[in-house]
Backbone atoms as SQL, in Angstrom:
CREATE TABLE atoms (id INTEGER PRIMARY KEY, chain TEXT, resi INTEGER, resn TEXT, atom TEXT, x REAL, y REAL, z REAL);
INSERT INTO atoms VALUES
  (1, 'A', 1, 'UNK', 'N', 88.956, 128.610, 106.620),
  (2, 'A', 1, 'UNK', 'CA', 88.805, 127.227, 107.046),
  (3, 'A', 1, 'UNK', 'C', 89.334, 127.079, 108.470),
  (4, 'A', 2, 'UNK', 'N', 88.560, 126.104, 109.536),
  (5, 'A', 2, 'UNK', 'CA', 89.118, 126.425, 110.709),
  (6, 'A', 2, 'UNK', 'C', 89.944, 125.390, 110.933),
  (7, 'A', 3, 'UNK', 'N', 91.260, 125.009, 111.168),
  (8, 'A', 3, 'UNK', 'CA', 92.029, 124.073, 111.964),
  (9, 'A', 3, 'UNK', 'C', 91.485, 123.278, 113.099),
  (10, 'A', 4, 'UNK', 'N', 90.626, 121.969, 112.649),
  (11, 'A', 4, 'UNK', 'CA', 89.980, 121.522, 113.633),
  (12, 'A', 4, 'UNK', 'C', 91.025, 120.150, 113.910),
  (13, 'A', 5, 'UNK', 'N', 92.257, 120.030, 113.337),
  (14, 'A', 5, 'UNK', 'CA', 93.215, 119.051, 113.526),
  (15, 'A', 5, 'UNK', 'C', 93.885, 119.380, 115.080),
  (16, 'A', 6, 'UNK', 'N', 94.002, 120.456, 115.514),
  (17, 'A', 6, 'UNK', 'CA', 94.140, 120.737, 116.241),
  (18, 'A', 6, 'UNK', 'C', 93.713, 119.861, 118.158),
  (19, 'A', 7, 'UNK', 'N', 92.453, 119.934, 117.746),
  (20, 'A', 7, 'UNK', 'CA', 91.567, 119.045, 118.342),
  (21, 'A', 7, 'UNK', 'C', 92.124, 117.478, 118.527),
  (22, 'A', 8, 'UNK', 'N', 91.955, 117.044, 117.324),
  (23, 'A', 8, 'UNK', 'CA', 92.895, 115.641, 117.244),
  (24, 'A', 8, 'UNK', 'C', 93.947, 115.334, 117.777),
  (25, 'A', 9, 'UNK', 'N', 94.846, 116.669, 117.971),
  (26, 'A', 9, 'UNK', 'CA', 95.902, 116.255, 118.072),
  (27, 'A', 9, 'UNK', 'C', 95.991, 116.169, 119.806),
  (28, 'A', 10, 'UNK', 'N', 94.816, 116.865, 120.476),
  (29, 'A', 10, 'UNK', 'CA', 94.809, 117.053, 122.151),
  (30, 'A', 10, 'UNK', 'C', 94.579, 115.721, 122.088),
  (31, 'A', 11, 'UNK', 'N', 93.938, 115.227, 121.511),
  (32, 'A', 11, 'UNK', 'CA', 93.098, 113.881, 121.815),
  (33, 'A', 11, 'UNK', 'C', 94.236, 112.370, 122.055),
  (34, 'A', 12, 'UNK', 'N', 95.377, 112.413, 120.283),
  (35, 'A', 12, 'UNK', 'CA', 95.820, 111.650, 120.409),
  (36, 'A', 12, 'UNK', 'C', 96.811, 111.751, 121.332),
  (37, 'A', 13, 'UNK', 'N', 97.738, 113.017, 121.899),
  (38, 'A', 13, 'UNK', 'CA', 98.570, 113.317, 122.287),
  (39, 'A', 13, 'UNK', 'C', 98.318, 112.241, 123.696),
  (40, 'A', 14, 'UNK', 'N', 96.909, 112.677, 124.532),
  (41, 'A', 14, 'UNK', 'CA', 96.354, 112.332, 125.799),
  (42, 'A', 14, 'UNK', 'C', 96.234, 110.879, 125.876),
  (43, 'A', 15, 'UNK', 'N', 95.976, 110.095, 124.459),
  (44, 'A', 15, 'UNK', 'CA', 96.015, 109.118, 124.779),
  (45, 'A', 15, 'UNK', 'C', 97.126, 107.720, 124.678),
  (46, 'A', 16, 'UNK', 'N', 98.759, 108.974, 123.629),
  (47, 'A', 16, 'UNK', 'CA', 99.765, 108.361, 123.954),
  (48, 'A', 16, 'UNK', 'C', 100.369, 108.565, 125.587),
  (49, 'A', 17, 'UNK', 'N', 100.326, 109.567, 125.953),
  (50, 'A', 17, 'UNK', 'CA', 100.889, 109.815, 127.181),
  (51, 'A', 17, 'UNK', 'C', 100.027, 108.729, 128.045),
  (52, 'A', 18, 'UNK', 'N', 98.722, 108.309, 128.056),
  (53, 'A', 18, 'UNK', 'CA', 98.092, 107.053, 129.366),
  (54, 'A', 18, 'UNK', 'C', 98.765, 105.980, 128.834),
  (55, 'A', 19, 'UNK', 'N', 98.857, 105.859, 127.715),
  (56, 'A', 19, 'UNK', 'CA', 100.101, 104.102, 127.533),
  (57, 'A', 19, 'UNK', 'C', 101.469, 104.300, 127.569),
  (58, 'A', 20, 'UNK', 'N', 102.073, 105.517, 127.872),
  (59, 'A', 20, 'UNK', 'CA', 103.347, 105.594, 128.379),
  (60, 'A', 20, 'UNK', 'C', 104.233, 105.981, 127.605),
  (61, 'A', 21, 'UNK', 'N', 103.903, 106.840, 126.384),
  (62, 'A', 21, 'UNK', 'CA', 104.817, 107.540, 125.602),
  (63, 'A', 21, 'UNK', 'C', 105.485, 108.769, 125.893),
  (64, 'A', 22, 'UNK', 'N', 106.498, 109.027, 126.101),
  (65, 'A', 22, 'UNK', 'CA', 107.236, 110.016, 126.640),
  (66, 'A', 22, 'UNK', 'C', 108.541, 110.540, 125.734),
  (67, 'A', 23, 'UNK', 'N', 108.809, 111.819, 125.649),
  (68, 'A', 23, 'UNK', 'CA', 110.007, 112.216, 124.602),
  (69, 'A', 23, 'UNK', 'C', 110.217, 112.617, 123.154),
  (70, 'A', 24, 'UNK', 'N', 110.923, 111.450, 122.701),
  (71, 'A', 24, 'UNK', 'CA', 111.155, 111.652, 121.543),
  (72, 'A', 24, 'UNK', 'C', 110.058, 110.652, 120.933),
  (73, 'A', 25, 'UNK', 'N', 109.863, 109.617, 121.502),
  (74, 'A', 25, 'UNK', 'CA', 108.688, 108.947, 121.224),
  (75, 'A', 25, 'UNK', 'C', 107.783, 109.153, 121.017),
  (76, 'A', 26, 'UNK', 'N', 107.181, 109.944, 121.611),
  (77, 'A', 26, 'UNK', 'CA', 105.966, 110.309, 122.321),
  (78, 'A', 26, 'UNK', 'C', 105.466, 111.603, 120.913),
  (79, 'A', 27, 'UNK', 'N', 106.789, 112.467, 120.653),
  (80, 'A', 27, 'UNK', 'CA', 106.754, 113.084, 119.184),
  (81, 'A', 27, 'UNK', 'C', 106.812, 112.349, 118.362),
  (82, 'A', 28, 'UNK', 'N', 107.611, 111.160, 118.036),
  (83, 'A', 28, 'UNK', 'CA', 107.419, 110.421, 116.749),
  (84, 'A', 28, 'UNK', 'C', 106.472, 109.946, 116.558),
  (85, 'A', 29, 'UNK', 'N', 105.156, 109.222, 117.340),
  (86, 'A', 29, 'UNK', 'CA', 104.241, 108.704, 117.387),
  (87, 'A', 29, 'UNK', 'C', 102.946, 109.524, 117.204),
  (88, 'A', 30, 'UNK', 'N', 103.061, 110.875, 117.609),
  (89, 'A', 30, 'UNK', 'CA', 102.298, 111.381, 117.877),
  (90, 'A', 30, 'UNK', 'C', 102.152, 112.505, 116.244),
  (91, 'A', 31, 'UNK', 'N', 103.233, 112.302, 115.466),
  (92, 'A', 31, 'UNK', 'CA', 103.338, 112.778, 114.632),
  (93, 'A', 31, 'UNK', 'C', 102.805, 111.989, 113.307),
  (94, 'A', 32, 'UNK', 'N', 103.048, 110.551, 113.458),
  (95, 'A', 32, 'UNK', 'CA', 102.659, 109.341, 112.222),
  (96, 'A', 32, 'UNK', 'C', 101.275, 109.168, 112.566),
  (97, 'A', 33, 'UNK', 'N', 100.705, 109.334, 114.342),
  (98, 'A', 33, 'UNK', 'CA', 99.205, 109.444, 114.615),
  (99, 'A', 33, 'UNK', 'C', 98.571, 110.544, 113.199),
  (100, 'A', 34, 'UNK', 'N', 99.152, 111.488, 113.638),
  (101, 'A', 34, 'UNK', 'CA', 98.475, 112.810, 112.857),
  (102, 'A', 34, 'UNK', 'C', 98.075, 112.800, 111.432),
  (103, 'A', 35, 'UNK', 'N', 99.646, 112.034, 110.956),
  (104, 'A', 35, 'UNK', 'CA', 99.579, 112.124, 109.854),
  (105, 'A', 35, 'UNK', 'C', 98.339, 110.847, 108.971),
  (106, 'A', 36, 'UNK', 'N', 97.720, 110.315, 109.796),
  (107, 'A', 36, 'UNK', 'CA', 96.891, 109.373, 109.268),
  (108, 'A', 36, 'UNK', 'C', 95.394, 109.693, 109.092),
  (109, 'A', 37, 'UNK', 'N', 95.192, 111.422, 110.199),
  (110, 'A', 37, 'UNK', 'CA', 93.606, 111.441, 110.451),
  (111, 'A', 37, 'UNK', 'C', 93.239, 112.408, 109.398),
  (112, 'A', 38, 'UNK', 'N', 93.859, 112.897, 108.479),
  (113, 'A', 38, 'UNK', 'CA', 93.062, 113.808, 107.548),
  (114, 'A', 38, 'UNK', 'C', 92.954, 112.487, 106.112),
  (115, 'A', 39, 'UNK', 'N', 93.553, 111.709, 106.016),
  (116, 'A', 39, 'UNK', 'CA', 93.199, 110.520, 104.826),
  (117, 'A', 39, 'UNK', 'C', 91.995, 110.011, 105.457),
  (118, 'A', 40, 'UNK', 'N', 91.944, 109.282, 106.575),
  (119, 'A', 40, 'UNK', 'CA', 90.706, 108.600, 107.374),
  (120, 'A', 40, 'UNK', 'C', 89.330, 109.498, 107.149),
  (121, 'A', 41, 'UNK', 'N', 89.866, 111.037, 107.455),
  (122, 'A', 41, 'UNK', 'CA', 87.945, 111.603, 107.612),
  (123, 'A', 41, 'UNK', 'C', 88.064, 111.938, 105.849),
  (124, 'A', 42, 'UNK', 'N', 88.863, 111.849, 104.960),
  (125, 'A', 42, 'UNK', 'CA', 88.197, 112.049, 103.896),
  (126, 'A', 42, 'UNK', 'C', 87.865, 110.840, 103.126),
  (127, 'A', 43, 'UNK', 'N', 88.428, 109.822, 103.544),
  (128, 'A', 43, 'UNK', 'CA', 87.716, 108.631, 103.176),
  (129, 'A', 43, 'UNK', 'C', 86.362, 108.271, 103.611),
  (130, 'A', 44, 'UNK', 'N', 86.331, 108.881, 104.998),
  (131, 'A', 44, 'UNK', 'CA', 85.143, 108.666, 105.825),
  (132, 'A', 44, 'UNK', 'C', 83.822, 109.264, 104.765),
  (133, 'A', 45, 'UNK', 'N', 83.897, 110.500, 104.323),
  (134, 'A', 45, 'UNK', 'CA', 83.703, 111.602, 103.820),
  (135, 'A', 45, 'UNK', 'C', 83.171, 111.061, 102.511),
  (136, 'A', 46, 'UNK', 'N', 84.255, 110.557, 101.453),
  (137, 'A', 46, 'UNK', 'CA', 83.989, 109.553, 100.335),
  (138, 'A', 46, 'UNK', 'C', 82.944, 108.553, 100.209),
  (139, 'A', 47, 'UNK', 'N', 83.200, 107.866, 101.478),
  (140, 'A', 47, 'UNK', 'CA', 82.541, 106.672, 101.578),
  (141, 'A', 47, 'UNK', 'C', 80.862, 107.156, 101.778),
  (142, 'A', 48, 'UNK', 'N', 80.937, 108.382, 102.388),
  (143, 'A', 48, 'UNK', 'CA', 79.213, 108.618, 103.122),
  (144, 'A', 48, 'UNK', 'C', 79.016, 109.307, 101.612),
  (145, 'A', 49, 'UNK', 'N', 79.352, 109.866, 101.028),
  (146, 'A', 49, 'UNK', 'CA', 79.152, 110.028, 99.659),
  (147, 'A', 49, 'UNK', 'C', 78.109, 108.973, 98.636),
  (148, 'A', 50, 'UNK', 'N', 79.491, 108.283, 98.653),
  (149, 'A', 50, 'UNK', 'CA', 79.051, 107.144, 97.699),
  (150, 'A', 50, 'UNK', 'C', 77.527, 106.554, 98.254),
  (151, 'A', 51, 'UNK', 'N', 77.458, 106.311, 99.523),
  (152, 'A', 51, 'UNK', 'CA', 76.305, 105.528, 100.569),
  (153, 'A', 51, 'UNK', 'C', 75.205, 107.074, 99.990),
  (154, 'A', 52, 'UNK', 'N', 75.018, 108.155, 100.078),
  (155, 'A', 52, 'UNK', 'CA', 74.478, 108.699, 99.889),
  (156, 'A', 52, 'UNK', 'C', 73.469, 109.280, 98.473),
  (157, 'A', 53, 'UNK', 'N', 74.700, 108.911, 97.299),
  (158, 'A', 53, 'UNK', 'CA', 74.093, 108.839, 96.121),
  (159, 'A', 53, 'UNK', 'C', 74.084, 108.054, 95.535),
  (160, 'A', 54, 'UNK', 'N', 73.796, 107.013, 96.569),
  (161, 'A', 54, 'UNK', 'CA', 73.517, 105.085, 95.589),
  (162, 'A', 54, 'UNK', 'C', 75.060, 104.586, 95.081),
  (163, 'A', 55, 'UNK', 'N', 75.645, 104.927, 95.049),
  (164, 'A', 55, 'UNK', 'CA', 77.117, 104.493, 94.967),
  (165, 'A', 55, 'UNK', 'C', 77.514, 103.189, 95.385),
  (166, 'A', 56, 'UNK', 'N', 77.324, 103.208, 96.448),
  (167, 'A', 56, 'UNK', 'CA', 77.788, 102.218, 97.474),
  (168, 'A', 56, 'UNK', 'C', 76.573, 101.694, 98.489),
  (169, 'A', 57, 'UNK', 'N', 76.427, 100.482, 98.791),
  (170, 'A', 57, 'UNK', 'CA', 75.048, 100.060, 100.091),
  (171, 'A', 57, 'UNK', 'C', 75.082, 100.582, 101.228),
  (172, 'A', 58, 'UNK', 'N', 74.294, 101.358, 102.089),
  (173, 'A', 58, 'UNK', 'CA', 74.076, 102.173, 102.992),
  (174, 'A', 58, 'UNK', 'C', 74.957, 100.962, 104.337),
  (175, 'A', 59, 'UNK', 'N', 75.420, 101.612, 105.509),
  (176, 'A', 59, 'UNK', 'CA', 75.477, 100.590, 106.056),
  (177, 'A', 59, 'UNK', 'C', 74.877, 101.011, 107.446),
  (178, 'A', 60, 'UNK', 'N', 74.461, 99.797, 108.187),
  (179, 'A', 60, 'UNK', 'CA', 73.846, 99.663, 109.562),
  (180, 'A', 60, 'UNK', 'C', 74.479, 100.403, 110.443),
  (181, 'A', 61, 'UNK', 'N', 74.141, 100.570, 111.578),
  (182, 'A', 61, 'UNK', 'CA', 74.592, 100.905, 113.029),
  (183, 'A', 61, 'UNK', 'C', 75.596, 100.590, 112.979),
  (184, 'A', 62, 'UNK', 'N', 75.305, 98.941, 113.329),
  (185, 'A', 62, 'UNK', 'CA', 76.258, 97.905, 113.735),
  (186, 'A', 62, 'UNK', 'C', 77.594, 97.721, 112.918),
  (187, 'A', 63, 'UNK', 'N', 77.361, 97.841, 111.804),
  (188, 'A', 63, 'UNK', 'CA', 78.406, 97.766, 110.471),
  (189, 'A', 63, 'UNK', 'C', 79.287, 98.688, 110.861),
  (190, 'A', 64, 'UNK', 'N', 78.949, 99.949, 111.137),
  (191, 'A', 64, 'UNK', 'CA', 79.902, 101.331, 111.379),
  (192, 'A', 64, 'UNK', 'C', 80.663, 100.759, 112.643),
  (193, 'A', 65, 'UNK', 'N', 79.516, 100.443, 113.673),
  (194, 'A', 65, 'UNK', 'CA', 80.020, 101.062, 114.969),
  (195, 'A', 65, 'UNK', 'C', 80.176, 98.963, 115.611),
  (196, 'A', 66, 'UNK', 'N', 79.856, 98.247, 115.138),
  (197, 'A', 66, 'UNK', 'CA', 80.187, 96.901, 115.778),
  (198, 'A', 66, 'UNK', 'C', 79.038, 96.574, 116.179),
  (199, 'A', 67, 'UNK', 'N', 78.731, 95.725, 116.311),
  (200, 'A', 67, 'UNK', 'CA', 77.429, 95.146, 117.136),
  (201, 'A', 67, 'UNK', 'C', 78.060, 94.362, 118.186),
  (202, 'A', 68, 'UNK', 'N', 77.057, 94.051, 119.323),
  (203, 'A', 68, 'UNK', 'CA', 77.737, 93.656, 120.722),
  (204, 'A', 68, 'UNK', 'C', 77.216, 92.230, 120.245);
């Protein structure tokens, strides 16, 4: 299995450091970040499930991603 958390973690790291997290902070935050994105993509995961075998109602673009 490949460690693609890894990835995530460049991501969130980059985008505590542009709002000014630094230190010990910057680890505590960056650590409760982490710990939230493997529940999120398997819910994500769940959810396209359910949408997939009639489970649940498919949803729009807009639904996922917002409509302007």
């Amino acid at each position: 299995m490949t460690d693609t958390n890894g990835d995530f973690v460049k991501e969130i790291r980059s985008e505590l450091i542009k709002v000014g997290y630094s230190g010990q902070e910057l680890q505590k935050e960056l650590e409760s970040r982490q710990a939230k994105v493997r529940p999120a993509v398997e819910k994500m995961l769940d959810d396209a499930h359910k949408m997939a075998t009639g489970e649940a109602k498919p949803m729009s673009y807009d639904e996922v991603f917002g409509g302007e």
